[in-house]
C-alpha positions in Angstrom: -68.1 36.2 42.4 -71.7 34.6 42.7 -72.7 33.5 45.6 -75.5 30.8 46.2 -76.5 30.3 50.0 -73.6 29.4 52.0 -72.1 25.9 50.5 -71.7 26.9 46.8 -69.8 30.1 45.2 -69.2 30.5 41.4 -67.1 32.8 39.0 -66.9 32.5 35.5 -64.0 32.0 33.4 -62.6 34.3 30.6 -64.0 31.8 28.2 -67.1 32.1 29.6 -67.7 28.9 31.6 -69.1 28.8 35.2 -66.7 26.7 38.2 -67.6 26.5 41.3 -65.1 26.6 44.3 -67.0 23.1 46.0 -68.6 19.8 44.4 -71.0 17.8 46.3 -68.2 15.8 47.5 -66.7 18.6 49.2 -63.6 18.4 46.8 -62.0 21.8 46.9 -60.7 23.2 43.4 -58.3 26.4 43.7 -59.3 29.7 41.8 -57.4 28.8 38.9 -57.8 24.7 38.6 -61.1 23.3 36.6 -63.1 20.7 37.9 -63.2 17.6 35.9 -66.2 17.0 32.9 -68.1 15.3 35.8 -67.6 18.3 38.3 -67.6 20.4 35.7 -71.3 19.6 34.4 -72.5 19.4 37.8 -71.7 22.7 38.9 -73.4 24.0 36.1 -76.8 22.0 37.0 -76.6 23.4 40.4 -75.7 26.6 39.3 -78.3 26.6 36.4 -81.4 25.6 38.8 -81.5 28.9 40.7 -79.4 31.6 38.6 -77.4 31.8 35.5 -74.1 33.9 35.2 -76.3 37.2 34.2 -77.9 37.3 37.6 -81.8 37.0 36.2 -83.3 34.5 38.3 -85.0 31.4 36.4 -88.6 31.1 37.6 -90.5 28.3 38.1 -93.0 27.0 35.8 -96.1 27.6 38.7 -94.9 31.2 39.1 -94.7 32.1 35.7 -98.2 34.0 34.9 -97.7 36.1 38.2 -94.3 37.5 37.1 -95.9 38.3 34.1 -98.6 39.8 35.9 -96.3 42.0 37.9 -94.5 43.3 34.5 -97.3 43.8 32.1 -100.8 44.9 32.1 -103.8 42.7 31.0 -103.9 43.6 27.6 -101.1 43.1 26.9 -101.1 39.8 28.3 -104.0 39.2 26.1 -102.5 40.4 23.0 -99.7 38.2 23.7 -101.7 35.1 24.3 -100.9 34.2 27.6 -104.4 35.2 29.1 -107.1 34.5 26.4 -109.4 37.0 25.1 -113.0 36.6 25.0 -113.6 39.1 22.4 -111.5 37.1 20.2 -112.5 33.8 21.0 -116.3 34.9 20.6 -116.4 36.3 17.0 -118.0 35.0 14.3 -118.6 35.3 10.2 -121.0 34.9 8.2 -121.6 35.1 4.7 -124.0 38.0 3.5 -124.8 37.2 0.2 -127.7 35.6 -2.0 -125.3 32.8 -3.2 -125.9 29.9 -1.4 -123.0 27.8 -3.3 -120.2 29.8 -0.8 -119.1 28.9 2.7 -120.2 30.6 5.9 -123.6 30.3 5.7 -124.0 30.0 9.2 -121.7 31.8 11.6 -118.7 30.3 12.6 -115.4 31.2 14.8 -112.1 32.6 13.2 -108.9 33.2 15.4 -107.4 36.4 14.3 -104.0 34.4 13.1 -105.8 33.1 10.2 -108.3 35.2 9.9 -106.9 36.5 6.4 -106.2 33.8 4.6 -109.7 32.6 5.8 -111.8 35.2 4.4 -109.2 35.8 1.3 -110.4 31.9 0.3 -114.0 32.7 0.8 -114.0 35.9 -1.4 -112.3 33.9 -3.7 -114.7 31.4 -3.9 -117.5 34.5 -4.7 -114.7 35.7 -7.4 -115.0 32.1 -9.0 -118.8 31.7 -8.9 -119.7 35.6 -10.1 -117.6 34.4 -13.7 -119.2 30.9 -14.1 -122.7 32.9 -13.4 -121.9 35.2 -16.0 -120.7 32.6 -18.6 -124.2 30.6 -17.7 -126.4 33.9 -18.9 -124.4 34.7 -21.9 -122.5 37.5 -20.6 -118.7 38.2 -19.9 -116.7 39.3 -16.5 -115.7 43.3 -17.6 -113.3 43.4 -14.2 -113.8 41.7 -10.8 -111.9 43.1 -7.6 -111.7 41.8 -3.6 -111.6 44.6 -0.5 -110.5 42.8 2.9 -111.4 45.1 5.7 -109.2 45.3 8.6 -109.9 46.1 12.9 -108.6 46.1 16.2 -109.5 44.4 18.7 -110.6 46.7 21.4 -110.0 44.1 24.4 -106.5 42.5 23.3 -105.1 44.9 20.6 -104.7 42.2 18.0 -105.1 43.4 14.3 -107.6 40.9 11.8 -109.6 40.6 8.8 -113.0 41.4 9.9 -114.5 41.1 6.6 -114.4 41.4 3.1 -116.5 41.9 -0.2 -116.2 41.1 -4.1 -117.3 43.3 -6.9 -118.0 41.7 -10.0 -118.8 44.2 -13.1 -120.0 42.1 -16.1 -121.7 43.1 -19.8 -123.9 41.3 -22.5 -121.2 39.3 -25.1 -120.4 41.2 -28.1 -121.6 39.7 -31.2 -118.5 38.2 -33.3 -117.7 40.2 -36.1 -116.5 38.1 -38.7 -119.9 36.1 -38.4 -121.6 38.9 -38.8 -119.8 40.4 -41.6 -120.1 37.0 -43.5 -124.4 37.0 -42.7 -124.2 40.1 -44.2 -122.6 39.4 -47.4 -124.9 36.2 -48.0 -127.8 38.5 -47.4 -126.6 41.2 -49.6 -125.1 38.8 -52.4 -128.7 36.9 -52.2 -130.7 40.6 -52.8 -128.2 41.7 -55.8 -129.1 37.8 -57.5 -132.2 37.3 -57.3 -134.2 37.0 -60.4 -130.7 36.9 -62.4 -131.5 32.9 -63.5 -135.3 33.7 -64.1 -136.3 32.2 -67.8 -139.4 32.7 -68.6 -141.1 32.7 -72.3 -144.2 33.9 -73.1 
């Protein structure tokens, strides 16, 4: 039996629903009789707005933060978003290469959610521009691999990408073979003939 200052008391059903012994009305319903949908449904609002059939109070919007203050610690708070966290909210990347065809050139503000995919997209942008480079100077792209390095925030305790970097291995273009074989033979062929269709008389 649940009692709720002095007017309403509860109990709960074997199949789990909540009655109350007095409606607003001040209808009486014995232990065993349920109250109509009407009744029904509005025992369950009264009941509902102050405490449910576990006994865990429901607190009110305005008093929400301070019961989580009295229950967790402020990092924890932070790492769960409910107080923000200016270490978080104040970083910043930027792009340290010599390519000025990639993004981040100036510093700019990544939440740690994201921050992975973020700076996945911008090394993959390096990854695209290192092979187009190397086709533009008659070379080729030998192997090409991207590092994301990972931190925690000290303040909150949140996990991100802080950073990442792209290494692009490349070599001069090998000469094709079946050209060269073929110069060669013309070359040769040319040396072997020459003079063969001479005709002179003296």
């Amino acid at each position: 039996m649940q009692s709720i200052g002095n007017q309403i008391q509860g109990y709960t059903s074997p199949q789990g629903q909540v009655y109350t012994n007095y409606d607003q009305s001040g209808k009486t319903f014995g232990k065993n009789e349920a109250p109509s949908v009407r009744h029904q449904a509005k025992s369950v609002s009264l009941v509902g707005s102050q405490i449910n059939t576990s006994g865990n109070f429901i607190t009110p919007s305005e008093n929400r933060l301070n019961k989580l203050k009295e229950q967790f610690d402020e990092k924890a708070l932070k790492g769960m978003g409910v107080i923000e966290c200016a270490t978080c909210a104040s970083r910043t990347y930027q792009d340290g290469s010599n390519d000025p065809g990639v993004s981040f050139k100036s510093p700019q503000h990544i939440s740690p959610e994201i921050s992975g995919s973020v700076v996945m997209g911008h090394e993959m942008e390096h990854v695209s521009r290192e092979g187009s480079n190397a086709e533009m100077h008659d070379r080729e792209v030998v192997s090409q691999s991207v590092q994301l390095f990972t931190a925690v925030c000290p303040e909150c305790g949140k996990s991100y990408v802080s950073g990442g970097v792209t290494k692009t291995t490349t070599a001069a273009k090998k000469a094709n073979e079946n050209t060269s074989l073929l110069a060669n033979y013309g070359k040769a062929k040319q040396i072997n003939t020459k003079g063969n269709l001479l005709d002179i008389t003296l």
